[in-house]
C-alpha positions as MATLAB code, in Angstrom:
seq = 'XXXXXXXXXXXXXXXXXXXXXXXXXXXXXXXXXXXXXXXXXXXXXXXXXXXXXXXXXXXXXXXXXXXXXXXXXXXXXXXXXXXXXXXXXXXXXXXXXXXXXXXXXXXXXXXXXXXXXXXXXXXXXXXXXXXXXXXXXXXXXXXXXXXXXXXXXXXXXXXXXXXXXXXXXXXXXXXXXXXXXXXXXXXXXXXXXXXXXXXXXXXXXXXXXXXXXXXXXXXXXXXXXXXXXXXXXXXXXXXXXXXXXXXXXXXXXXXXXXXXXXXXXXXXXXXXXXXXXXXXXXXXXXXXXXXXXXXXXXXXXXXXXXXXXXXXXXXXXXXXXXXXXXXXXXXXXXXXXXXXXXXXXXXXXXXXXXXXXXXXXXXXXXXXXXXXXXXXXXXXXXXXXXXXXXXXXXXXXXXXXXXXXXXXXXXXXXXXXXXXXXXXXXXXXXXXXXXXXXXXXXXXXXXXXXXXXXXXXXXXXXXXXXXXXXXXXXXXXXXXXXXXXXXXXXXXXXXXXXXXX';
ca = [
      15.031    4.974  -87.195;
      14.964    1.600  -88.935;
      12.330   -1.630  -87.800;
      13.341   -4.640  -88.234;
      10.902   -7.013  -86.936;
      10.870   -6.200  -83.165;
      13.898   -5.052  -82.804;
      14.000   -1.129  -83.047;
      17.554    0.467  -84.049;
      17.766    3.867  -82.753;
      20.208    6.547  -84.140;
      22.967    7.680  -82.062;
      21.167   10.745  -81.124;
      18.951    8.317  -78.251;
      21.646    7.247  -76.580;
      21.965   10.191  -74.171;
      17.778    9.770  -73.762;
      18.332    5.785  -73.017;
      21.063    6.434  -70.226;
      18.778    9.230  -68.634;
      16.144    7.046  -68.113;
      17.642    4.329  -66.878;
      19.670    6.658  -64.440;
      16.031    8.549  -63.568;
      14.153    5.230  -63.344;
      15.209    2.821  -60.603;
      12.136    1.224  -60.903;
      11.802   -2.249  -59.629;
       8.753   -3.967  -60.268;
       6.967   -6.882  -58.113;
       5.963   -7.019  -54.665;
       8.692   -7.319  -51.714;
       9.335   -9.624  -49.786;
       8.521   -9.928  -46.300;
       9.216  -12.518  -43.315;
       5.849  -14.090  -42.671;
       4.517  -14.316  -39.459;
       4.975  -18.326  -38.330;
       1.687  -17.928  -35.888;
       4.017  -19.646  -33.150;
       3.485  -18.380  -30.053;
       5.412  -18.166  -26.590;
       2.833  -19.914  -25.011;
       4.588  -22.987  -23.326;
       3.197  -26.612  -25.072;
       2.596  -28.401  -21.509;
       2.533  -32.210  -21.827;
      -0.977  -33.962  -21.579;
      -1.714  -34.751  -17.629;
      -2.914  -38.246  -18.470;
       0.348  -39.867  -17.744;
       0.628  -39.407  -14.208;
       4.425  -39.088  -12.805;
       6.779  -36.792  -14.552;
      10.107  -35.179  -13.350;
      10.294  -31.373  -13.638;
      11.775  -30.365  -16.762;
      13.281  -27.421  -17.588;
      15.662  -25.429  -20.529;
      18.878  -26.925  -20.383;
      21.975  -25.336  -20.833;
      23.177  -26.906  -23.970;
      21.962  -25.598  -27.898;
      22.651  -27.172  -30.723;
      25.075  -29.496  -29.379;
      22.144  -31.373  -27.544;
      23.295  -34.831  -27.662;
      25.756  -33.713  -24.667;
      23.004  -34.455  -21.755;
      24.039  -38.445  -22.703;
      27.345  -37.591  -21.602;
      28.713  -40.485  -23.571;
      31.819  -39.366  -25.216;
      31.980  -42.072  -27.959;
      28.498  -40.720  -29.440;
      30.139  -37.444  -28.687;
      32.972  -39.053  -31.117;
      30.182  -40.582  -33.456;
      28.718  -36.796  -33.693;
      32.175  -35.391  -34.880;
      32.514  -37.834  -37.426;
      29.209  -37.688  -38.713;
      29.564  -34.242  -39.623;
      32.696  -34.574  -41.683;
      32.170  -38.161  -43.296;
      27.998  -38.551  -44.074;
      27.786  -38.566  -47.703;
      24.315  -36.749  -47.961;
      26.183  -34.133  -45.994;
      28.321  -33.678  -48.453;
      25.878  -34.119  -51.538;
      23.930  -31.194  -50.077;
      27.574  -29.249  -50.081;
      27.878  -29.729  -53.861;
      24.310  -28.338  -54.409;
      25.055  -25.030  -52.538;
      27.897  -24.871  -54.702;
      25.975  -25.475  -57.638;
      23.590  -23.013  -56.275;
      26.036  -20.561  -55.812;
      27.650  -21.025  -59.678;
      23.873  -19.806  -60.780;
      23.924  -16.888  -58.362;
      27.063  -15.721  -59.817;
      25.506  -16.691  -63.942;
      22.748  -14.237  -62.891;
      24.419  -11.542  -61.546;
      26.648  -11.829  -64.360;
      23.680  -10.612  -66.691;
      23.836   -7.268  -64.853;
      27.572   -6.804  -65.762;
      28.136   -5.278  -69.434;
      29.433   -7.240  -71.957;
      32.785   -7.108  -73.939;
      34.357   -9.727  -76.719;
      36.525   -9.659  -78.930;
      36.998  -11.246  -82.561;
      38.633  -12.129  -85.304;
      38.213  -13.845  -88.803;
      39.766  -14.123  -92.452;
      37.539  -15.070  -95.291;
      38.464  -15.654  -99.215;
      35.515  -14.338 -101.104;
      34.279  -14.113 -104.667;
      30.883  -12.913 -106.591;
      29.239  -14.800 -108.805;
      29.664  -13.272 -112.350;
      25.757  -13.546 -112.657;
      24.847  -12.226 -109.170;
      23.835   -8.469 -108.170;
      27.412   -7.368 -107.158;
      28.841   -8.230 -109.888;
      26.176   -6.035 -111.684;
      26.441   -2.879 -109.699;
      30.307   -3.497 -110.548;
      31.534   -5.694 -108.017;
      34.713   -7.577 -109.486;
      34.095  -11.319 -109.643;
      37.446  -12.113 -108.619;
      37.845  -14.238 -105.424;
      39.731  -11.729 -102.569;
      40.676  -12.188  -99.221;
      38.440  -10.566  -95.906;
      40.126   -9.568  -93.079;
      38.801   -8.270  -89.772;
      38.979   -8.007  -85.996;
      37.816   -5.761  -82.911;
      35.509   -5.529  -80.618;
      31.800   -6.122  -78.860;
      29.956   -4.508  -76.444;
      26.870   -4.453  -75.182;
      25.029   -3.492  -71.396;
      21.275   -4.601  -70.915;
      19.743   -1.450  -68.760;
      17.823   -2.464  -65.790;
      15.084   -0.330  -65.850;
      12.490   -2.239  -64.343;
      14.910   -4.364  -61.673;
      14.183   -7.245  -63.956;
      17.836   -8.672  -63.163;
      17.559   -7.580  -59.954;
      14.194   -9.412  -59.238;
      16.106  -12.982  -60.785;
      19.593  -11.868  -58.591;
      16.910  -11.965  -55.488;
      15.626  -15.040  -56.825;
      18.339  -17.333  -57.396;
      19.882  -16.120  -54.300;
      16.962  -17.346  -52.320;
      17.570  -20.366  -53.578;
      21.087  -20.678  -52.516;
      19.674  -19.740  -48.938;
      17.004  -22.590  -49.309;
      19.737  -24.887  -50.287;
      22.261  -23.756  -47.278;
      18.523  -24.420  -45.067;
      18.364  -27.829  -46.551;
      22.284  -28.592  -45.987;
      21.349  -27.861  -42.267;
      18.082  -29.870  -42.090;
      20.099  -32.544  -43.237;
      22.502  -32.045  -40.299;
      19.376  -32.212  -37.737;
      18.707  -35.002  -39.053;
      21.877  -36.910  -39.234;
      22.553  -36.167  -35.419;
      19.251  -37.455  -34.259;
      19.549  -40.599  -36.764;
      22.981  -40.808  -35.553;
      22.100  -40.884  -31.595;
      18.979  -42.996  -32.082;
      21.273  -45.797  -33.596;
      23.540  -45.848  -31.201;
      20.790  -45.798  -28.244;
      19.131  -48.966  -29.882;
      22.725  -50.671  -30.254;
      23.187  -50.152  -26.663;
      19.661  -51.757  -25.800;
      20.625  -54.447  -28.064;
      23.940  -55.196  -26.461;
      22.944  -54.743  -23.368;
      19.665  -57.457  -23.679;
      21.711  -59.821  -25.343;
      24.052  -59.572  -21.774;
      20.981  -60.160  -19.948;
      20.113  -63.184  -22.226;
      23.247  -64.522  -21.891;
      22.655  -64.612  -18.162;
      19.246  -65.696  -18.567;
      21.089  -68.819  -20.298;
      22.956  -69.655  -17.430;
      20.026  -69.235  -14.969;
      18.165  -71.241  -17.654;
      20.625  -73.998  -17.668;
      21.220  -74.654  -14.147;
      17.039  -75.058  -13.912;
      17.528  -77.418  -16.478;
      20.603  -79.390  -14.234;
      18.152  -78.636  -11.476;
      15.585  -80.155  -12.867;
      16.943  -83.368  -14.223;
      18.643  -83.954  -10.466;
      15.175  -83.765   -9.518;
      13.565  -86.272  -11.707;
      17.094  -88.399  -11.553;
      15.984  -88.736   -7.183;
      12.156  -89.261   -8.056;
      11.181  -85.900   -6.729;
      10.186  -84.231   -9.723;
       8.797  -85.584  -12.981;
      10.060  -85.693  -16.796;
       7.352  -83.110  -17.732;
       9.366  -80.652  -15.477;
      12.263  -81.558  -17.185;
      11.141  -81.144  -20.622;
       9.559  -77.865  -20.153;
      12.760  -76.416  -18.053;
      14.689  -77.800  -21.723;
      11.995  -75.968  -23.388;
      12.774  -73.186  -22.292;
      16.655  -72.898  -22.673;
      16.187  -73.808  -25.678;
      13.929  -71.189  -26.605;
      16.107  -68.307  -24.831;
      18.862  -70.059  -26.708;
      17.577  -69.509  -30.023;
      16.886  -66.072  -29.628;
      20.569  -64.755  -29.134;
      21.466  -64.783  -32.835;
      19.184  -62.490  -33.661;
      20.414  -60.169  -30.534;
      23.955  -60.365  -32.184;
      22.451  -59.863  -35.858;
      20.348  -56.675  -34.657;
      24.271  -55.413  -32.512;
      25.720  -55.936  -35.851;
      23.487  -54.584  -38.047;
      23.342  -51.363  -35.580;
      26.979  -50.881  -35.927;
      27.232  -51.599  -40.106;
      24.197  -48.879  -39.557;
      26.359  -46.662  -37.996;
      29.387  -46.819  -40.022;
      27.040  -45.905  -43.241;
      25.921  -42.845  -41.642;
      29.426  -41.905  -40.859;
      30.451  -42.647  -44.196;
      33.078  -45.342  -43.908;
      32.644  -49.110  -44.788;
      31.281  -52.066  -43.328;
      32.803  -53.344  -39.586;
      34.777  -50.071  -39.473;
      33.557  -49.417  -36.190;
      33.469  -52.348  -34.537;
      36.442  -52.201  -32.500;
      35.006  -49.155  -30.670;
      31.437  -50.663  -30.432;
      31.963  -53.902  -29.892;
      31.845  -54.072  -26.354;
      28.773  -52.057  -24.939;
      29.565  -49.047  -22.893;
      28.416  -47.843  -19.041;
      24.899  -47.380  -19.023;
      23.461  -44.430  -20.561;
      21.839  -42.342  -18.015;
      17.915  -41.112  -18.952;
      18.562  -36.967  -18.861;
      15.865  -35.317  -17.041;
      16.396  -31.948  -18.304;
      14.797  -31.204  -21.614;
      12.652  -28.215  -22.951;
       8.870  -28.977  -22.555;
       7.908  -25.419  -23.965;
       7.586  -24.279  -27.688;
       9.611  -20.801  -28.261;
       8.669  -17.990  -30.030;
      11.817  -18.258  -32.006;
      11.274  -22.002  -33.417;
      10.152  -21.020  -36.726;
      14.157  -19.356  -36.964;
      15.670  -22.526  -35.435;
      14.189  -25.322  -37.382;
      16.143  -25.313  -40.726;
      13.118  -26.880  -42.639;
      11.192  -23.376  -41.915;
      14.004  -21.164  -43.143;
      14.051  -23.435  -46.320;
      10.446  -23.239  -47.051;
      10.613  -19.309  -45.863;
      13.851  -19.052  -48.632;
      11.835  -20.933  -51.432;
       8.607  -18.279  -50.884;
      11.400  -15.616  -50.907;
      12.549  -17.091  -54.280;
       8.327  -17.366  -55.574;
       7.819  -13.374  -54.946;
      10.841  -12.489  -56.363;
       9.915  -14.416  -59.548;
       6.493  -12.451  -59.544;
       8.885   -9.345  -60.116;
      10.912  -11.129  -63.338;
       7.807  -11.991  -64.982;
       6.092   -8.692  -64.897;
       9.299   -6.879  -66.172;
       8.869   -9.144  -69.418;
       6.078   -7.307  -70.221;
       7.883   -3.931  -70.388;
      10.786   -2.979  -73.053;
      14.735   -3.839  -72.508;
      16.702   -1.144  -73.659;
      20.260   -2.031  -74.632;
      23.485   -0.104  -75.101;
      25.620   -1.766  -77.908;
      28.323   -0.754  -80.171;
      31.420   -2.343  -82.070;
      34.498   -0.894  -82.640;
      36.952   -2.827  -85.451;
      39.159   -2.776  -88.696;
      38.304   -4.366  -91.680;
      40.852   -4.872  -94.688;
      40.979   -6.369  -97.974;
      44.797   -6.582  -97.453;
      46.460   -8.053  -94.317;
      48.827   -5.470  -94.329;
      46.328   -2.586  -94.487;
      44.436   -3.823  -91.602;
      46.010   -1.782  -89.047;
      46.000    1.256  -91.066;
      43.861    3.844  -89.406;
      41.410    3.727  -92.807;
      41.013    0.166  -91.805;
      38.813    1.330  -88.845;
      35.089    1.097  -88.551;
      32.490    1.332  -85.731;
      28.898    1.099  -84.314;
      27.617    2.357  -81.392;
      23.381    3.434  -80.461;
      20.438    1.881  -78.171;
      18.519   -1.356  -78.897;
      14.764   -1.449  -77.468;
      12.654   -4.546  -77.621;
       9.415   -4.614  -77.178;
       7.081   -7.724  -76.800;
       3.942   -6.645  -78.700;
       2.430  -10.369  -79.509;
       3.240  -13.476  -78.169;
      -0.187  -15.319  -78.142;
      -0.661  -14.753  -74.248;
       2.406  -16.710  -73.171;
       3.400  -14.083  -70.873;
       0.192  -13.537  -69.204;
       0.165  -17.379  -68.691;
       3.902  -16.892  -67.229;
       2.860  -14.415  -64.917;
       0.021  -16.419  -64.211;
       1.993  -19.166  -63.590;
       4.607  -17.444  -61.019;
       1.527  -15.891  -59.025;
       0.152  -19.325  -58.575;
       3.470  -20.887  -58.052;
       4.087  -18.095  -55.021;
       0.703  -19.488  -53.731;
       1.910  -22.951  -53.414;
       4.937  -21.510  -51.585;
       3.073  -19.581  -49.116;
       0.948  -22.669  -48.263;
       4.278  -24.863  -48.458;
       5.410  -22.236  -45.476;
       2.240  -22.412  -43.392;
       2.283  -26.123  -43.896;
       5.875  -26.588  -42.339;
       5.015  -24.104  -39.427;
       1.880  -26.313  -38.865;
       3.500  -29.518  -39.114;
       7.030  -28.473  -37.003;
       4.613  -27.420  -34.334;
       2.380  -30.608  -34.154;
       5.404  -32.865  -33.787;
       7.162  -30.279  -31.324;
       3.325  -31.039  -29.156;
       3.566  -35.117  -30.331;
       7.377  -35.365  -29.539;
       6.837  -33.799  -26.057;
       3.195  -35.616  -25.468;
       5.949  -39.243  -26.263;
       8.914  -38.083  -23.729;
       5.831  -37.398  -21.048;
       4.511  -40.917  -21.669;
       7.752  -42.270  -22.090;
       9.256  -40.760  -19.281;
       6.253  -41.926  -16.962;
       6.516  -45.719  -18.068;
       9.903  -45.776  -17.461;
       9.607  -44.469  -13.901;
       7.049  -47.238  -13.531;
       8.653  -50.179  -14.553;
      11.559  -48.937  -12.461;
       9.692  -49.228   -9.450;
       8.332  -52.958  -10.703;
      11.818  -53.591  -11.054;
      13.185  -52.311   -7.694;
       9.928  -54.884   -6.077;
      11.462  -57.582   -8.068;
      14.818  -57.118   -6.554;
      13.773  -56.727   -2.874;
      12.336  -60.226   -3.810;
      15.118  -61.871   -5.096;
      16.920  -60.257   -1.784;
      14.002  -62.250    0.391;
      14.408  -65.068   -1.559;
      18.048  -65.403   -1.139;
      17.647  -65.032    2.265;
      15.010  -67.707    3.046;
      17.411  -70.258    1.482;
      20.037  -69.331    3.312;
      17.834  -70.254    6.521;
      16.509  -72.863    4.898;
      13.041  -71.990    4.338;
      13.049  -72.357    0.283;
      14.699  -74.166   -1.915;
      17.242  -73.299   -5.228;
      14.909  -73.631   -7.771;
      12.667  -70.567   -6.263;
      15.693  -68.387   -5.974;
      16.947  -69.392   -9.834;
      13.266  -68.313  -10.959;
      13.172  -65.221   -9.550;
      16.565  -64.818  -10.817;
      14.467  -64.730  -14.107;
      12.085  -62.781  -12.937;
      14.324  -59.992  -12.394;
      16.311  -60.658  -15.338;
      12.836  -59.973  -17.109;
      12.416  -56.855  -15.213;
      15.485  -56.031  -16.813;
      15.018  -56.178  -19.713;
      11.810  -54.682  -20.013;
      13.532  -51.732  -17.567;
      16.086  -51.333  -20.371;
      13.274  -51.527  -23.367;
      12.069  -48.597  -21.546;
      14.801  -46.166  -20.643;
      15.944  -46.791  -24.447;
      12.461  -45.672  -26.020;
      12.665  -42.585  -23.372;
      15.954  -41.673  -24.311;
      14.833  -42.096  -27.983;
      12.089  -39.933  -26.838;
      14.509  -37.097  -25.797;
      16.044  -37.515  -29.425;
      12.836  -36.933  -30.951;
      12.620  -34.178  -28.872;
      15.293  -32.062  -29.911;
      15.044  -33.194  -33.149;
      11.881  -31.514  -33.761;
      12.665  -28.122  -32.376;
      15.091  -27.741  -34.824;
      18.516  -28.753  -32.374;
      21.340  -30.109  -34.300;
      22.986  -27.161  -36.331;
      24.140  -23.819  -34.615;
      21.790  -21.371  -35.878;
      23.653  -18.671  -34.081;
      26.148  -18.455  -36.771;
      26.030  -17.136  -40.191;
      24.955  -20.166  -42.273;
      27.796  -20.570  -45.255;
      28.760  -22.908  -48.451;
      32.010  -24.184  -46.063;
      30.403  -23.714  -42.710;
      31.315  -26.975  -40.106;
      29.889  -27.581  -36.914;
      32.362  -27.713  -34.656;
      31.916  -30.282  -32.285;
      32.934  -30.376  -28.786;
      33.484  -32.573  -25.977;
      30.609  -32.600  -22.911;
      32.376  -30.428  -21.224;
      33.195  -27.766  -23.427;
      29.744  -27.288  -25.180;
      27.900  -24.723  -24.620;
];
């Protein structure tokens, strides 16, 4: 047996000992993982009963494919797109492929090892060195020699195993994150669209504000022109037309900026979609069924879970790698070659030479680095654990906010609905004492206002509410179909209202 440093050469005689133990051993060190519990209960998350009126909710029909209860097939359309074209979509591709390449490195360190080789040398002894002196000739010759390398690291303690477990965590937590990403993208998707409808649809109302507006202002002056009314009328009816008037560029800036918003989450280029958003759609109807309850299964339908879940997988399987550095690698090797003075010797069977025998390392000082590493893996696994429970916490407090805001939402809505149906009945009395003769135009043009008001307060309203709903599904994890295996090429597949399921 021959030391050389730390590296212990065995004779071929401890070969047949090496393979025994490593067939005896199948020893894995480090703890195993298991799925923690995510303290969510089935216990239904009832909205706050400070709001007063609220429809009955319940579990709609739909999954993943939530954005469906809008039944608006262009942000059905948007949806589709979204999923193919968003750039950090496909970023977060390229890093589960990258993710997957380092699976495959490590596993590769399982796998034995085989090379081959080749090389020619000219060489010569000095006349003054030591060969020459235990009657080496000094005269330059030429080397050659070729064969082959081989060489299988023995997992005895499952340290490869432990780092296979590892890095495939991580490709988990990186498929988790593609998905997150997806949940995302639909709800930033849908919200977008929601506020360019509000904003198309309140610059429409403006625009027949203006009109109201301006025939006060005709009104007005007709008024002043026959000595019933004054100037100060006049100037305050121009007042305000001009003010109303002033405020529809930014109405078309906001519709614009909505659809260049749009077009980047889809990934295509500025304006691309203005020829199917231009114009502003039927009204969006405010869905009424939507979940109010917190499942039992939300910590396996949020994506953001299973990623933190995948990275603490990835932390306890590191625990494993860095106690197996503490215990000796045992290695198979051996060489088998020819070596020739002659090029035309070299595949003589004299030419032949070989090495074959166990290699054992053992780390006997290294200053307490690896105690620090361990250390440094256990604390790490901490941070993970308390990463997990942190997500769990947080996913369930916005679940509780998210449905507390649709409640409120919901509630204000219904209310300013009602102001707005008074508003109308109004208008309808209005109209109908000046068609009898009882009131004049200028009362029936500023109700018109009022109820153009109403409007647009109305339509503030149902848009934060169905923004609400958004929100909603959003946070329990609704945007990526968790009932399929999760893959590097998975697609959502994205269906028209009535074909989802």
């Amino acid at each position: 047996m021959l030391f050389t440093g730390k590296s212990i050469t065995f004779s071929p005689h401890a070969l047949a000992l090496a393979v025994s133990l490593a067939v005896l051993s199948g020893c894995t060190l480090g703890p195993d993982f298991t799925v923690p519990e995510s303290g969510i209960t089935q216990t239904a998350t009832e909205p706050r009963s400070d709001y007063g009126y609220a429809e009955q909710a319940s579990q709609p029909t739909l999954d993943w494919q939530w954005w469906a209860v809008f039944n608006d097939p262009i942000l059905t359309q948007l949806q589709a797109k979204a999923q193919t074209g968003n750039l950090d979509l496909q970023v977060a591709t390229s890093r589960i492929a990258q993710s997957r390449a380092a699976l495959g490195i490590t596993a590769a360190d399982k796998q034995p090892r085989l090379s081959a080789n080749a090389s020619y040398a000219r060489e010569g002894n000095s006349e003054n060195g030591k060969m020459v002196a235990l009657g080496a000739p000094s005269e330059a010759e030429n080397f050659w020699t070729a064969g082959f390398d081989a060489s299988w690291e023995l997992d005895l303690w499952g340290r490869a195993q432990r780092a296979t477990e590892e890095v495939s965590a991580k490709l988990d937590a990186s498929l988790y994150q593609r998905e997150a990403i997806r949940v995302s993208l639909a709800a930033e998707v849908a919200k977008a669209y929601l506020q360019l409808r509000n904003a198309q649809t309140q610059l429409a109302i403006s625009l027949d504000k203006q009109q109201t507006a301006e025939q006060i202002v005709v009104l007005m002056q007709s008024r002043e022109d026959n000595g019933v009314g004054t100037h100060f009328d006049t100037i305050r009816a121009q007042t305000d037309l001009a003010t109303l008037t002033a405020s529809l560029p930014e109405l078309t800036m906001r519709s614009n900026q909505l659809m260049n918003a749009l077009a980047l989450l889809l990934g295509e280029q500025p304006r691309a979609l203005d020829a199917i958003l231009a114009t502003s759609n039927k009204p969006i109807q405010l869905p009424a069924g939507v979940p109010v309850e917190v499942p039992s299964d939300l910590a396996s339908r949020r994506p953001d879970i299973l990623e933190a879940q995948a990275h603490l997988h990835a932390a306890v399987a590191a625990i494993g790698v860095a106690e197996a550095d503490f215990y000796p690698r045992v290695t198979l090797s051996g060489s088998l070659g020819l070596e020739s003075f002659e090029s035309s010797d070299l595949l003589g069977w004299d030419s032949r030479s070989f090495t074959v025998g166990p290699k054992v390392y053992l780390p006997i000082f290294s200053g307490g680095k690896l105690t620090q590493q361990l250390e440094l893996t256990k604390e790490k696994q901490k941070s993970s654990a308390l990463s997990y429970r942190k997500t769990v916490l947080a996913a369930w407090h916005e679940v509780d906010n998210a449905i507390d805001a649709w409640r409120a939402q919901q509630s204000q809505q219904h209310k300013l609905s009602i102001a707005h149906q008074y508003t109308e009945q109004a208008m309808k009395m209005i109209e109908r004492n000046y068609q009898q003769g009882t009131s004049d135009h200028l009362a029936v043009l500023q109700q018109k206002g009022q109820v153009l008001n109403s409007l647009i307060q109305l339509n503030n309203s149902t848009t934060q509410a169905e923004i609400a709903v958004v929100s909603l599904y959003k946070t329990l994890g609704r945007g990526w179909d968790n009932s399929q295996p999760v893959t590097e090429n998975s697609a959502m597949l994205i269906t028209t209202p009535g074909e989802a399921k």
